[in-house]
CHARMM internal coordinates of N, CA and C (Angstrom, degrees):
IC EDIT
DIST 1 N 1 CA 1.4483
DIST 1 CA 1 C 1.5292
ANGL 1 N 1 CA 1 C 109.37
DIST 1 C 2 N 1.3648
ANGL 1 CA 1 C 2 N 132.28
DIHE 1 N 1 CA 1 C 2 N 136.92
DIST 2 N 2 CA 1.0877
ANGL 1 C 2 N 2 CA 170.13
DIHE 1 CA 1 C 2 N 2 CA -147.23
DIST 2 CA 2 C 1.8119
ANGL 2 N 2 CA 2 C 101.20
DIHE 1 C 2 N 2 CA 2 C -89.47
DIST 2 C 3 N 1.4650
ANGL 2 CA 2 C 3 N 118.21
DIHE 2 N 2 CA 2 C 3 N 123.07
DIST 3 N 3 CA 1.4749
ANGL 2 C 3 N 3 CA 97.20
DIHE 2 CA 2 C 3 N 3 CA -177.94
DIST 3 CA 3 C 1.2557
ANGL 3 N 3 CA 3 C 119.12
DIHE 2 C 3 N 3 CA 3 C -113.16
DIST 3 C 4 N 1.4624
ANGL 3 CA 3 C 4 N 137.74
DIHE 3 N 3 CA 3 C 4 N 130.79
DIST 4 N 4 CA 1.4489
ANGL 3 C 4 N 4 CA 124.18
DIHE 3 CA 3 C 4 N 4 CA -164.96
DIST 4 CA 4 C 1.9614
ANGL 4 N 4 CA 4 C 114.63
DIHE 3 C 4 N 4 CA 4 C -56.09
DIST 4 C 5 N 1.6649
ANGL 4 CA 4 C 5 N 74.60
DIHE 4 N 4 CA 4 C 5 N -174.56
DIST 5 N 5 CA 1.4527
ANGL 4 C 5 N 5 CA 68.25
DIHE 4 CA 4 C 5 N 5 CA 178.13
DIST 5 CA 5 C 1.6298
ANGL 5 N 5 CA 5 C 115.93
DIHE 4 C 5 N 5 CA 5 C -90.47
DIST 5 C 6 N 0.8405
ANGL 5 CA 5 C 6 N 105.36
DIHE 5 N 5 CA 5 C 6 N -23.22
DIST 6 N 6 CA 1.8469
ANGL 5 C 6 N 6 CA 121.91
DIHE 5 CA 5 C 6 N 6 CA 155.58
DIST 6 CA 6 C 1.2833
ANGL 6 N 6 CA 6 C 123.77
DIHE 5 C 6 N 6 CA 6 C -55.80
DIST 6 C 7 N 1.1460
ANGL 6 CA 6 C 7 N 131.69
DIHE 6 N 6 CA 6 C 7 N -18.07
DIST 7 N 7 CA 1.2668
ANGL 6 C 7 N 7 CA 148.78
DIHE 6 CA 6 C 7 N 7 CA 146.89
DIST 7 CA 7 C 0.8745
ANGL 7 N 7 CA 7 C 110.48
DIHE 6 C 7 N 7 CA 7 C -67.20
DIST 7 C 8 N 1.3892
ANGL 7 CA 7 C 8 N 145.30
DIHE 7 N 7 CA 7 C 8 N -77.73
DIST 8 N 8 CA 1.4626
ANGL 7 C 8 N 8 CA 149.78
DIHE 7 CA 7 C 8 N 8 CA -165.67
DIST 8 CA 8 C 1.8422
ANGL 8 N 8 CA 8 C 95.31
DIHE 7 C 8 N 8 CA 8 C -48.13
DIST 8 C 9 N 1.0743
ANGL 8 CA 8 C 9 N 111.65
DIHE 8 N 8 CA 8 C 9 N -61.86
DIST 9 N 9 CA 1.4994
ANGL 8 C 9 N 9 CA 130.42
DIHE 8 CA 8 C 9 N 9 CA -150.80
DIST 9 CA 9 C 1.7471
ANGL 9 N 9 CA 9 C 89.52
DIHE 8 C 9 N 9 CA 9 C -54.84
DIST 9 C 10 N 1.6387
ANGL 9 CA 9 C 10 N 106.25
DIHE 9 N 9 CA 9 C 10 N -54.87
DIST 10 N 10 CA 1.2614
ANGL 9 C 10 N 10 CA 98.41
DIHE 9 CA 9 C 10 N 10 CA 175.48
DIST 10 CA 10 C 1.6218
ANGL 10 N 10 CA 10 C 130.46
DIHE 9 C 10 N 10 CA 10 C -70.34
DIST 10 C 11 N 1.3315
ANGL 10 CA 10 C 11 N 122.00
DIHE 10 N 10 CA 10 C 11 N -28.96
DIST 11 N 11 CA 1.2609
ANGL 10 C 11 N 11 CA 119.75
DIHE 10 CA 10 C 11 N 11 CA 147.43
DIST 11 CA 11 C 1.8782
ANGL 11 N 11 CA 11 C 115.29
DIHE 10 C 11 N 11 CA 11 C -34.07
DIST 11 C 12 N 1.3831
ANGL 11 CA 11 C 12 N 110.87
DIHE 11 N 11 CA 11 C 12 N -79.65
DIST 12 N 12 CA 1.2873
ANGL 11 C 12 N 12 CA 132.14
DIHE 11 CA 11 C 12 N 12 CA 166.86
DIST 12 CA 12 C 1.9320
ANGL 12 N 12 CA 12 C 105.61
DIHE 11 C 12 N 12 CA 12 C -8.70
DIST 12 C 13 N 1.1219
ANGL 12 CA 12 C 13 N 92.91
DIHE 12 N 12 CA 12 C 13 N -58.84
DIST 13 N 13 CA 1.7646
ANGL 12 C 13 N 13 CA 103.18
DIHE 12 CA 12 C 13 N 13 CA -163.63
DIST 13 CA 13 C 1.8954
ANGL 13 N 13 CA 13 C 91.09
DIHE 12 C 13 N 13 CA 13 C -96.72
DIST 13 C 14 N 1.0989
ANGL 13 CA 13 C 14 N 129.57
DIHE 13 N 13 CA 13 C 14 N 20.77
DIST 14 N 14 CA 1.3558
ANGL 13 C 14 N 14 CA 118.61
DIHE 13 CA 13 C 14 N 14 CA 157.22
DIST 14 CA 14 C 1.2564
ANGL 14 N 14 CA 14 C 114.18
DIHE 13 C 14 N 14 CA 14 C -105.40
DIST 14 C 15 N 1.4013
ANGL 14 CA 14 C 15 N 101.47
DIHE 14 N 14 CA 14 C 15 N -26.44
DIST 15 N 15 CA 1.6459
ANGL 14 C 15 N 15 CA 103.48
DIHE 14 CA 14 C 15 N 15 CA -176.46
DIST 15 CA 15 C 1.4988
ANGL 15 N 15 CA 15 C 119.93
DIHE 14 C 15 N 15 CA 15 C -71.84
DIST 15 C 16 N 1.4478
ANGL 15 CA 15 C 16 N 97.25
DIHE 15 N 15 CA 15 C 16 N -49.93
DIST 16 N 16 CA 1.5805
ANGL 15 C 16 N 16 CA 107.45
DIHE 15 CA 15 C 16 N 16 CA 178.05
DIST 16 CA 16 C 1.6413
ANGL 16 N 16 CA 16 C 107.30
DIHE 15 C 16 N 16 CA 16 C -56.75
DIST 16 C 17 N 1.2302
ANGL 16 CA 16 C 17 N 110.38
DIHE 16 N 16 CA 16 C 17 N -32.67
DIST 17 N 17 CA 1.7005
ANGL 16 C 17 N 17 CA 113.71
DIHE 16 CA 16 C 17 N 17 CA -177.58
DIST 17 CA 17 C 1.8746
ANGL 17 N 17 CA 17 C 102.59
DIHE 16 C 17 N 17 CA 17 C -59.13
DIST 17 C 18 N 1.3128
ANGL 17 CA 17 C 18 N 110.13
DIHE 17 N 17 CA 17 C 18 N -61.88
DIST 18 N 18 CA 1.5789
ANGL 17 C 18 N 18 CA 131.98
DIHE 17 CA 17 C 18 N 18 CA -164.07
DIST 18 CA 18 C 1.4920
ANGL 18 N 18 CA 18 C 111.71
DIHE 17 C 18 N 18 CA 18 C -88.58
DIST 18 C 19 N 1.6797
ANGL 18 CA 18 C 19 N 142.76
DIHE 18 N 18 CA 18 C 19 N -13.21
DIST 19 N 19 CA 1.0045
ANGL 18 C 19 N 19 CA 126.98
DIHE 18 CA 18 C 19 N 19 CA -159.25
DIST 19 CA 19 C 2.1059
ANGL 19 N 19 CA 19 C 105.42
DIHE 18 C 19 N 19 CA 19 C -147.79
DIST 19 C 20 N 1.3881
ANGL 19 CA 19 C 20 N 81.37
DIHE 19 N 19 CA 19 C 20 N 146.56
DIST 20 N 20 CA 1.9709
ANGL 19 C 20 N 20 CA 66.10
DIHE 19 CA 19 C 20 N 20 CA 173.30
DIST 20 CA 20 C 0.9907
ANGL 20 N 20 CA 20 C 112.73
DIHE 19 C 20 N 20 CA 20 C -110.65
DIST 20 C 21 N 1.5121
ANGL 20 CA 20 C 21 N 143.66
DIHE 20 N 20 CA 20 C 21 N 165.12
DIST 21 N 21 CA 1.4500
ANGL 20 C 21 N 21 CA 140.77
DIHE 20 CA 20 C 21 N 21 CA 176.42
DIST 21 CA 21 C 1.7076
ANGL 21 N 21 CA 21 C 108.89
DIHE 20 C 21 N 21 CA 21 C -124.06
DIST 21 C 22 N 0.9803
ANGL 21 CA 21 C 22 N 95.97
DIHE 21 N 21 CA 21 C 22 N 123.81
DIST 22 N 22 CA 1.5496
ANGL 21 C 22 N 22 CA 118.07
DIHE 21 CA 21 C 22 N 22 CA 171.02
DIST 22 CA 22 C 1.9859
ANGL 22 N 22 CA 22 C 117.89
DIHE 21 C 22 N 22 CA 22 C -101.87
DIST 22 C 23 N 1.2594
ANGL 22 CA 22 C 23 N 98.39
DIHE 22 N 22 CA 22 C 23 N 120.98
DIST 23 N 23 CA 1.7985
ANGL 22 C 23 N 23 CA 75.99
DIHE 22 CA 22 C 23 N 23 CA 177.25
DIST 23 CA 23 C 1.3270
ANGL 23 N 23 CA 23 C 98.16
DIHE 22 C 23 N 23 CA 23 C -113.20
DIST 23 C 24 N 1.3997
ANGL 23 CA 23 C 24 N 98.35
DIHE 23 N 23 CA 23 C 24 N 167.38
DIST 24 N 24 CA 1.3224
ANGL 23 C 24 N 24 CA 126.48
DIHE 23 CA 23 C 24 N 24 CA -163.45
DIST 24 CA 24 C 1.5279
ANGL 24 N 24 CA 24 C 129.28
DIHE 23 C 24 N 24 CA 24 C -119.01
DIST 24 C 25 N 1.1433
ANGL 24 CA 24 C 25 N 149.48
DIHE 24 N 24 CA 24 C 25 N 112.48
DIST 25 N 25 CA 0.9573
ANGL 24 C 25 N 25 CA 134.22
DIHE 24 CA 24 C 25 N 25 CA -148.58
DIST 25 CA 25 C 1.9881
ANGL 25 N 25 CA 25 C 113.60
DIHE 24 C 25 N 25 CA 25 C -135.59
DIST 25 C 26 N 1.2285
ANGL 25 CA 25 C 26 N 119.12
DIHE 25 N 25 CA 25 C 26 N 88.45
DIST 26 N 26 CA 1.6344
ANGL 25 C 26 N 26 CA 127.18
DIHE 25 CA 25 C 26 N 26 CA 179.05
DIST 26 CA 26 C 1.4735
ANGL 26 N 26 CA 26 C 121.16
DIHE 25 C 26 N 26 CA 26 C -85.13
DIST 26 C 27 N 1.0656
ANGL 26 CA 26 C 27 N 121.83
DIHE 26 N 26 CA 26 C 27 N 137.86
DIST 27 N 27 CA 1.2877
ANGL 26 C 27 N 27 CA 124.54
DIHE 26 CA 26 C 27 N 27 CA 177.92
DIST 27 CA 27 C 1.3425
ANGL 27 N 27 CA 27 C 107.44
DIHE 26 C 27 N 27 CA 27 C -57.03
DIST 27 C 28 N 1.3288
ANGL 27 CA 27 C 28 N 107.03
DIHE 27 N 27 CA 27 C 28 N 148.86
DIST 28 N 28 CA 1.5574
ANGL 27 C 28 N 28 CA 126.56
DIHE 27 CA 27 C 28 N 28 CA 174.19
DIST 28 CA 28 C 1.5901
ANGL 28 N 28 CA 28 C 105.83
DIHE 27 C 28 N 28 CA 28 C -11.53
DIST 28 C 29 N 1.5563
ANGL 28 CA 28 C 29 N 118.14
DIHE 28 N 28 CA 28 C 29 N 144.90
DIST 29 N 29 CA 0.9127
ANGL 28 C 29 N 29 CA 127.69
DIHE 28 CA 28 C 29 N 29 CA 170.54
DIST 29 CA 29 C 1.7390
ANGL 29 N 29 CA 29 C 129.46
DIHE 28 C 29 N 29 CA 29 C 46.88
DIST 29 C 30 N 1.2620
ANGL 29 CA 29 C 30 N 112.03
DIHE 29 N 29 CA 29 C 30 N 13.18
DIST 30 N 30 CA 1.4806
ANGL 29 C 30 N 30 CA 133.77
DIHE 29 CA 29 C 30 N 30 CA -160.38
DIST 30 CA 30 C 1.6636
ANGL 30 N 30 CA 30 C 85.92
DIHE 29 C 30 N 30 CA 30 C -104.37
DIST 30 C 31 N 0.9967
ANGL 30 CA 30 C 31 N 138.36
DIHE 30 N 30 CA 30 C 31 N -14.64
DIST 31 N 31 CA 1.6561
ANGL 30 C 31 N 31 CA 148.48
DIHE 30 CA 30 C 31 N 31 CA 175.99
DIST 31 CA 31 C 1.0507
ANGL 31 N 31 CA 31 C 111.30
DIHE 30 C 31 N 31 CA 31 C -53.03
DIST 31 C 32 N 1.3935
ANGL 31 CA 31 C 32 N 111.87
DIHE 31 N 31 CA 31 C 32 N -74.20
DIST 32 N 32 CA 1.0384
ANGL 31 C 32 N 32 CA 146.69
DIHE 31 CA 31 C 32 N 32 CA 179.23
DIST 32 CA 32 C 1.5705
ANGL 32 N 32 CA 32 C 126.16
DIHE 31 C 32 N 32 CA 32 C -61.32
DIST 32 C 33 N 1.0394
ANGL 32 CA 32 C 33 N 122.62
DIHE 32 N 32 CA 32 C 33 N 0.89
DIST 33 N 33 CA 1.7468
ANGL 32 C 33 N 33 CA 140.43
DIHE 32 CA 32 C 33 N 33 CA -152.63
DIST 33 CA 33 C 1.4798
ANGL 33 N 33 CA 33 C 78.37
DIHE 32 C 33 N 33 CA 33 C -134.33
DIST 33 C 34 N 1.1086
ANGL 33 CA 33 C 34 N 134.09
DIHE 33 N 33 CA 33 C 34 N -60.61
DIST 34 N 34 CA 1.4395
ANGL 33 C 34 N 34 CA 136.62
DIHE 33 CA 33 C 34 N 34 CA -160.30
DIST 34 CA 34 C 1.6406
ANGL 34 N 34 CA 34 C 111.28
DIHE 33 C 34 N 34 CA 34 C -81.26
DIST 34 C 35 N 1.5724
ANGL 34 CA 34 C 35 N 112.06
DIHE 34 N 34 CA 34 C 35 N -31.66
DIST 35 N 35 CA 1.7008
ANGL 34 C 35 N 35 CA 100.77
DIHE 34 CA 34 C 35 N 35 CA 160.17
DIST 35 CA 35 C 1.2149
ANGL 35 N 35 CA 35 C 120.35
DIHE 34 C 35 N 35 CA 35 C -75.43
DIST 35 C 36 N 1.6979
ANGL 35 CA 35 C 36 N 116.62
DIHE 35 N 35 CA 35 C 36 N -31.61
DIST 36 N 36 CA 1.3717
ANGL 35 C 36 N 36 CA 119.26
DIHE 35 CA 35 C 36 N 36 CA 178.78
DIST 36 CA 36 C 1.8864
ANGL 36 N 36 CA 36 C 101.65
DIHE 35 C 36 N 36 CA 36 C -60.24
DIST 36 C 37 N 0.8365
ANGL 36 CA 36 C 37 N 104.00
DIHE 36 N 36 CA 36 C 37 N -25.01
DIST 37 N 37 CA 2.1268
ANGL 36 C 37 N 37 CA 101.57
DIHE 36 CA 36 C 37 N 37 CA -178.33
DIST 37 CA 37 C 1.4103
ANGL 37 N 37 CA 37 C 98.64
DIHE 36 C 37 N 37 CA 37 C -95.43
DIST 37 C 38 N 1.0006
ANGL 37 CA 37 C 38 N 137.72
DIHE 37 N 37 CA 37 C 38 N -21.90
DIST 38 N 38 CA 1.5472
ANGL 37 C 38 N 38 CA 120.59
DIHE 37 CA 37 C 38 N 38 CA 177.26
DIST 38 CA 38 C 1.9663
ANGL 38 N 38 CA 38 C 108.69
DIHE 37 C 38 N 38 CA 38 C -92.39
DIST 38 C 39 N 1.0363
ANGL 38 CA 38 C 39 N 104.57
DIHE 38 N 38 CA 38 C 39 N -37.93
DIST 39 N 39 CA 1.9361
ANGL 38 C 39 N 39 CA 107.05
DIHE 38 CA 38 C 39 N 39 CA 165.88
DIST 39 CA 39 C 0.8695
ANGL 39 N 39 CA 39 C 95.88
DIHE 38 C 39 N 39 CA 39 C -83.61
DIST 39 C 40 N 1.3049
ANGL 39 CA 39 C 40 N 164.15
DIHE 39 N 39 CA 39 C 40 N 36.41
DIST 40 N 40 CA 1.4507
ANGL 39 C 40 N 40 CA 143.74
DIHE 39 CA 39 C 40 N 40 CA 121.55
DIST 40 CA 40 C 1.5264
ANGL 40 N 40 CA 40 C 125.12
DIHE 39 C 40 N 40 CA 40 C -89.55
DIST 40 C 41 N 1.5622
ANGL 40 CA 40 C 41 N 99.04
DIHE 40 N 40 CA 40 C 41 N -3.81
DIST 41 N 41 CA 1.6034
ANGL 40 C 41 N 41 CA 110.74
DIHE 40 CA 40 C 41 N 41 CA 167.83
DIST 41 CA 41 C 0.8971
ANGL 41 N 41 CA 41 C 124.33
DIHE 40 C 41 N 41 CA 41 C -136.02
DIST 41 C 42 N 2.0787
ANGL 41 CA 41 C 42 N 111.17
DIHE 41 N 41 CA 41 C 42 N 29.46
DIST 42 N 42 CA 1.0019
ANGL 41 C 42 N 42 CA 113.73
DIHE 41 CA 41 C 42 N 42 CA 161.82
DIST 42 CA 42 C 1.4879
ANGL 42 N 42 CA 42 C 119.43
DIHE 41 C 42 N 42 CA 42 C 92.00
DIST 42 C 43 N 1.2944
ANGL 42 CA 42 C 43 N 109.46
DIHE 42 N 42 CA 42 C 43 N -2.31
DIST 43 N 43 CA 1.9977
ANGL 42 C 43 N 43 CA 128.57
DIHE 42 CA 42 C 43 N 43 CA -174.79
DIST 43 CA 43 C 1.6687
ANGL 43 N 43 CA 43 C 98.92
DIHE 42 C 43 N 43 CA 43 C -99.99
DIST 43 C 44 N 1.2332
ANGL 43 CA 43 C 44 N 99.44
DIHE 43 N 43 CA 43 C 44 N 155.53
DIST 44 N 44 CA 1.5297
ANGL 43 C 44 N 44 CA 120.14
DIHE 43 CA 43 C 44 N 44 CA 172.78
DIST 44 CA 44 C 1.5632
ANGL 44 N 44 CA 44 C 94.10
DIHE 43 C 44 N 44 CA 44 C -111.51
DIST 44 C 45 N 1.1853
ANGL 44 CA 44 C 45 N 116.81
DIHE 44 N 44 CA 44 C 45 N 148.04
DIST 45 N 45 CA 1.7336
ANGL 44 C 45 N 45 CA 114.48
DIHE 44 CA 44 C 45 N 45 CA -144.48
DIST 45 CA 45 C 1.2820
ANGL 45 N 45 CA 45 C 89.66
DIHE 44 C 45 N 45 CA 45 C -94.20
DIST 45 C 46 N 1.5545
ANGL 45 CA 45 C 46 N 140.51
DIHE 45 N 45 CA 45 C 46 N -5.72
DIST 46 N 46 CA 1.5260
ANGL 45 C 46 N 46 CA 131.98
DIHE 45 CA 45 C 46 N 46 CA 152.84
DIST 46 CA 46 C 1.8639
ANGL 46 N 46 CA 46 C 108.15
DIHE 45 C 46 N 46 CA 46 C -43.50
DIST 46 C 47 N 1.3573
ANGL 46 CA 46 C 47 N 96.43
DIHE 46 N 46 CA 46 C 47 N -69.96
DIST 47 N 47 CA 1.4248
ANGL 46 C 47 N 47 CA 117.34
DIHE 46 CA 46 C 47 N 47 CA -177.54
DIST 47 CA 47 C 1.6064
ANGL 47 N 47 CA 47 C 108.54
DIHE 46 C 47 N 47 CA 47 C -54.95
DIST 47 C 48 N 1.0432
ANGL 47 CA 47 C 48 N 118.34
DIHE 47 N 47 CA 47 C 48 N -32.29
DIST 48 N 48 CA 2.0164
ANGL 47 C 48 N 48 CA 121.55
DIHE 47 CA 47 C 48 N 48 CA -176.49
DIST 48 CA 48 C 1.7428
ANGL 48 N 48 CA 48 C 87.48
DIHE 47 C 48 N 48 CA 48 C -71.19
DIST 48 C 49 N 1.5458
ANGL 48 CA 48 C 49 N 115.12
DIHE 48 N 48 CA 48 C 49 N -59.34
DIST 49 N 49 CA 1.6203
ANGL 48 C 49 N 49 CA 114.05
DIHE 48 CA 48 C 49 N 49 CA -174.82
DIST 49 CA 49 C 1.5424
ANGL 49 N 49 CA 49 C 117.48
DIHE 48 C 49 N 49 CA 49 C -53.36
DIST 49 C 50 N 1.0759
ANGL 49 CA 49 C 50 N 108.57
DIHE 49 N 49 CA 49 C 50 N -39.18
DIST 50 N 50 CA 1.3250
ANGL 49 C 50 N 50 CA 112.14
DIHE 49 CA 49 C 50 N 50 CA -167.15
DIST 50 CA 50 C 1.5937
ANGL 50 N 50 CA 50 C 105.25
DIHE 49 C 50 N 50 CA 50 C -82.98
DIST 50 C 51 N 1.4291
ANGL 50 CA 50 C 51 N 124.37
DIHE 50 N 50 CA 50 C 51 N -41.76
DIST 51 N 51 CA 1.1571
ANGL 50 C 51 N 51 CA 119.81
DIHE 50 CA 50 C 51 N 51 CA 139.11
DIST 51 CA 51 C 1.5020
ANGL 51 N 51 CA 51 C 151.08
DIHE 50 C 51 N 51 CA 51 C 6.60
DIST 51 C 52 N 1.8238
ANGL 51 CA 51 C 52 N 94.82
DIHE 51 N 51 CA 51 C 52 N -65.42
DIST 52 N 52 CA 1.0564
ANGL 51 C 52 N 52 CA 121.59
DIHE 51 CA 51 C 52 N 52 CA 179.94
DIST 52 CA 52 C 1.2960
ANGL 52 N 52 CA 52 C 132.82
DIHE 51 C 52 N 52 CA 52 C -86.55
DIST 52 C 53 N 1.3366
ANGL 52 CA 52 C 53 N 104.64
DIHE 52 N 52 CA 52 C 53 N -37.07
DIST 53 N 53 CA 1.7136
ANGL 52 C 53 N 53 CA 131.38
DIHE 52 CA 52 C 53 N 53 CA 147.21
DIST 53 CA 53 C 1.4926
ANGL 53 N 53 CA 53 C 100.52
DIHE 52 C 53 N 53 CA 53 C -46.47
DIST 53 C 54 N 0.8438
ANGL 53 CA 53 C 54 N 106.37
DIHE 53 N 53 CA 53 C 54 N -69.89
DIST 54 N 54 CA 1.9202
ANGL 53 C 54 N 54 CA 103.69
DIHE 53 CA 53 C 54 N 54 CA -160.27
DIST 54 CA 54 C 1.7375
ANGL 54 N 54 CA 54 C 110.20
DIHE 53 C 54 N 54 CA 54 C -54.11
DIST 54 C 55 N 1.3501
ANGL 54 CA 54 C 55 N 110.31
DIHE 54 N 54 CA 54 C 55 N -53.81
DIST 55 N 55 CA 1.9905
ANGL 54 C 55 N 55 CA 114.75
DIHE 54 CA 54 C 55 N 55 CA 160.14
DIST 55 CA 55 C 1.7181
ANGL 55 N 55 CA 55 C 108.45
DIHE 54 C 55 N 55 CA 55 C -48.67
DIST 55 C 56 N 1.0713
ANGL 55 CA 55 C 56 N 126.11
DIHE 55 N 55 CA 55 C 56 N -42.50
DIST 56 N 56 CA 1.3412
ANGL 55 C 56 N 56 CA 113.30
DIHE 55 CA 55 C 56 N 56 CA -157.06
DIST 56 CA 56 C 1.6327
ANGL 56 N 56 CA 56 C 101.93
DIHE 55 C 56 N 56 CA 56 C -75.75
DIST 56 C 57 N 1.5168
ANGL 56 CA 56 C 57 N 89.10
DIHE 56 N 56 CA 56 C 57 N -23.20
DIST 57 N 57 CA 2.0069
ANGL 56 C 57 N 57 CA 90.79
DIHE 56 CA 56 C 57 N 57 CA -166.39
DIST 57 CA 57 C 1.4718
ANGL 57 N 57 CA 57 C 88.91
DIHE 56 C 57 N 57 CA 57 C -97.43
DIST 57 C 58 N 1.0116
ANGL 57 CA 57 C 58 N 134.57
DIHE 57 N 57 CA 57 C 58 N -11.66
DIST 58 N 58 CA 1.6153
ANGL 57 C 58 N 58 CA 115.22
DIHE 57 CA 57 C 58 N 58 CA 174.23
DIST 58 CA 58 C 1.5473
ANGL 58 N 58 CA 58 C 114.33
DIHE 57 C 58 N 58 CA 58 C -101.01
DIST 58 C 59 N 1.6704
ANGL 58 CA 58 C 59 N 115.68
DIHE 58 N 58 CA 58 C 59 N -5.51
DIST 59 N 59 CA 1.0436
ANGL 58 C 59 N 59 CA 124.36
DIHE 58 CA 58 C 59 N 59 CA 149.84
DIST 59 CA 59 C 1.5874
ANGL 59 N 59 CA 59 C 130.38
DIHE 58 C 59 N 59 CA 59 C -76.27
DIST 59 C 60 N 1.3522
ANGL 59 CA 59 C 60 N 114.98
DIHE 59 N 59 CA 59 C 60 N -15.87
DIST 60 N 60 CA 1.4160
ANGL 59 C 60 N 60 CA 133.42
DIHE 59 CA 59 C 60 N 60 CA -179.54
DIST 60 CA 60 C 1.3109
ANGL 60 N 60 CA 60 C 111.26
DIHE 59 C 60 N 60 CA 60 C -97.12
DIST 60 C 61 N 1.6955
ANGL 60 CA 60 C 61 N 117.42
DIHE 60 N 60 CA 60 C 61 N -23.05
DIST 61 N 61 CA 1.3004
ANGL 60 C 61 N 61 CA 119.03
DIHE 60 CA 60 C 61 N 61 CA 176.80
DIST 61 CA 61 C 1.5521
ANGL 61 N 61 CA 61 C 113.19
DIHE 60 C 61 N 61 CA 61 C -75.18
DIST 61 C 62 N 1.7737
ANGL 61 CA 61 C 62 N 109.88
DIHE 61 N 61 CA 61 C 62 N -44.73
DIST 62 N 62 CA 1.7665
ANGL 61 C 62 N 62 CA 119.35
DIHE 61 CA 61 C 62 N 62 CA 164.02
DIST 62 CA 62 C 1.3291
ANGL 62 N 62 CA 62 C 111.75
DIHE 61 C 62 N 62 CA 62 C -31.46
DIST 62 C 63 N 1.6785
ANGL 62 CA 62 C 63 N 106.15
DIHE 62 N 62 CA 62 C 63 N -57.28
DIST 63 N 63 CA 1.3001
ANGL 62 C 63 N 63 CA 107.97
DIHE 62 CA 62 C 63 N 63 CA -151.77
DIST 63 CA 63 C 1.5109
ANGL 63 N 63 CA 63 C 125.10
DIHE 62 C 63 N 63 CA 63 C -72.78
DIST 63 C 64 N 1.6744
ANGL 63 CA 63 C 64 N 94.76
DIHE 63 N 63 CA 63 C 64 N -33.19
DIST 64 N 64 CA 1.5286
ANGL 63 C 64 N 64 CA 124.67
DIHE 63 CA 63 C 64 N 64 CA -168.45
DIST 64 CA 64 C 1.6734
ANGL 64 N 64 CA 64 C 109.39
DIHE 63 C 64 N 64 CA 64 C -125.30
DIST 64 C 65 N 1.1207
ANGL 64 CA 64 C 65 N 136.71
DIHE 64 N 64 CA 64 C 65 N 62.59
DIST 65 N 65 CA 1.0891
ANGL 64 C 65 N 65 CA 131.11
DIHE 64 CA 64 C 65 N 65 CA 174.12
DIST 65 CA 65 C 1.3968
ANGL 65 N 65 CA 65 C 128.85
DIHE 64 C 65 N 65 CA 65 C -79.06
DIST 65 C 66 N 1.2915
ANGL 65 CA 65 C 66 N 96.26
DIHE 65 N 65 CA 65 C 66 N 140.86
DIST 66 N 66 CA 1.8656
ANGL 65 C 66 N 66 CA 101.67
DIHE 65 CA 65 C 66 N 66 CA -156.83
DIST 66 CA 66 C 1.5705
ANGL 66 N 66 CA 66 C 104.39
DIHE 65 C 66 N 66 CA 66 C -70.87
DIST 66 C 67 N 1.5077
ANGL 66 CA 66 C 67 N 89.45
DIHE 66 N 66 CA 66 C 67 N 137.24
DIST 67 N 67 CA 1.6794
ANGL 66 C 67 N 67 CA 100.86
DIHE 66 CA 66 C 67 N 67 CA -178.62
DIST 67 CA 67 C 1.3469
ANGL 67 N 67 CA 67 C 121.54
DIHE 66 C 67 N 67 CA 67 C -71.66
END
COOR INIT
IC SEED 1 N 1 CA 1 C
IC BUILD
């Protein structure tokens, strides 16, 4: 089903309220390598990134904890 435009708009204005956006930028063909690894485990490559961020910094926090 098809979503109005009143729908969208309100989607639209929840996100900007609730979420931040960061862009991202990979060399050629690095896109594509990175959706193929997030649909193969079932992630939408927001969720694979965000993912990945969140392990690396709670792996960096173990390793390196602030003095």
């Amino acid at each position: 089903m098809a979503t109005t435009k009143a729908q969208q708009k309100a989607v639209n204005k929840y996100v900007r309220a609730n979420y931040d956006r960061i862009l991202l930028t990979t060399p050629k063909g690095q896109k594509e390598t990175i959706r193929a690894h997030a649909a193969a485990r079932g992630e939408s490559v927001n969720a694979f990134i965000c993912r990945a961020i969140r392990e690396t910094m709670e792996r960096d926090q173990v390793a390196n904890p602030p003095q």
